[in-house]
TINU-539166 format. One line per 2 residues: number of its first residue (from 1); for each residue x, y, z of C-alpha. Coordinates in nm, 2 decimals. Layout:
NUM) X:Y:Z; ...
This chain:
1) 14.56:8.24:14.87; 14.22:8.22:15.02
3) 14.02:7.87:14.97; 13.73:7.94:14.68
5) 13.41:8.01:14.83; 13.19:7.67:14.78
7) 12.82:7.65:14.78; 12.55:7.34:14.77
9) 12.32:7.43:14.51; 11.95:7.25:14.46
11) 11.69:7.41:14.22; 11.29:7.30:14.35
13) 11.02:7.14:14.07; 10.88:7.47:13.89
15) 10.53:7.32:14.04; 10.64:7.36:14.39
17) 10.86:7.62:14.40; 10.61:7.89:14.56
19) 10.48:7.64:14.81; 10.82:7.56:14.97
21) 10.84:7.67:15.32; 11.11:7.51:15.50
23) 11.40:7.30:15.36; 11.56:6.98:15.57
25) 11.93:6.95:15.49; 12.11:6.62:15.62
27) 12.44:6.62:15.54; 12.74:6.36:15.66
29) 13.09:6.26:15.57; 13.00:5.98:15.32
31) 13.28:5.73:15.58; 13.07:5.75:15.87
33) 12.70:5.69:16.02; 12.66:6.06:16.18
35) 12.39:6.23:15.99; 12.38:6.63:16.11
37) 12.02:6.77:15.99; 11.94:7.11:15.98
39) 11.56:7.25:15.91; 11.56:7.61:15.85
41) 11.28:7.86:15.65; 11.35:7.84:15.30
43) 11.48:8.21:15.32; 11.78:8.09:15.56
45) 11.92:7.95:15.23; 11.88:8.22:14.98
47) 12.15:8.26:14.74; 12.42:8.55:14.78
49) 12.43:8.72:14.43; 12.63:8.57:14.16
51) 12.65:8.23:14.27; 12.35:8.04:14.13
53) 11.97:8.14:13.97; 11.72:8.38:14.16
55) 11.51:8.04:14.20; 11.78:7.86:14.31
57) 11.89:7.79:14.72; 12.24:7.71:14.85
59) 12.42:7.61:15.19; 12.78:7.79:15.23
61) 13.01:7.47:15.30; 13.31:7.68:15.41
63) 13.29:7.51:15.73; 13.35:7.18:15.58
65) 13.69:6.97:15.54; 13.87:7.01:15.18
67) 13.92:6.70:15.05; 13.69:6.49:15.23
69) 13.36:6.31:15.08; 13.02:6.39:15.18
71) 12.68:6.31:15.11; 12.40:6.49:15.16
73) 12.02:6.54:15.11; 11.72:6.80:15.09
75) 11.36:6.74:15.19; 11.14:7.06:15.09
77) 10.82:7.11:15.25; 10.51:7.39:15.26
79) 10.44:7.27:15.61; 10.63:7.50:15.87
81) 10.73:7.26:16.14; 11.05:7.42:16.32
């Protein structure tokens, strides 16, 4: 059997939502110091359909390791700094 498809799912403040730009993801196994931060336009983390709200944004996490902790954060901003 193939491993479920898993998603990380954040929903922006009503007020903000249409002012959102870019979203800066830092992510890192919750054992270690390593941060890996990845800034992208808020279109790079559109939804596929069926897995969460039209306002909602998600990062595919197939790449990560099953079974191991992580911890993670999102920083939206309407300021296009790539």
């Amino acid at each position: 059997l193939a491993p479920p498809k898993s998603y990380l799912v954040w929903t922006p403040l009503p007020e903000h939502a249409n002012d959102i730009l870019v979203f800066e993801l830092s992510y890192k196994k919750s054992a270690t110091g390593n941060w890996t931060r990845i800034t992208e336009p808020a279109q790079s983390f559109e939804c596929p359909n069926g897995v969460a709200d039209d306002e909602d944004y998600c990062y595919d996490l197939s790449k990560f390791s099953y079974g191991v902790q992580y911890t993670a954060d999102v920083i939206a901003s309407s300021l296009f700094s790539l």
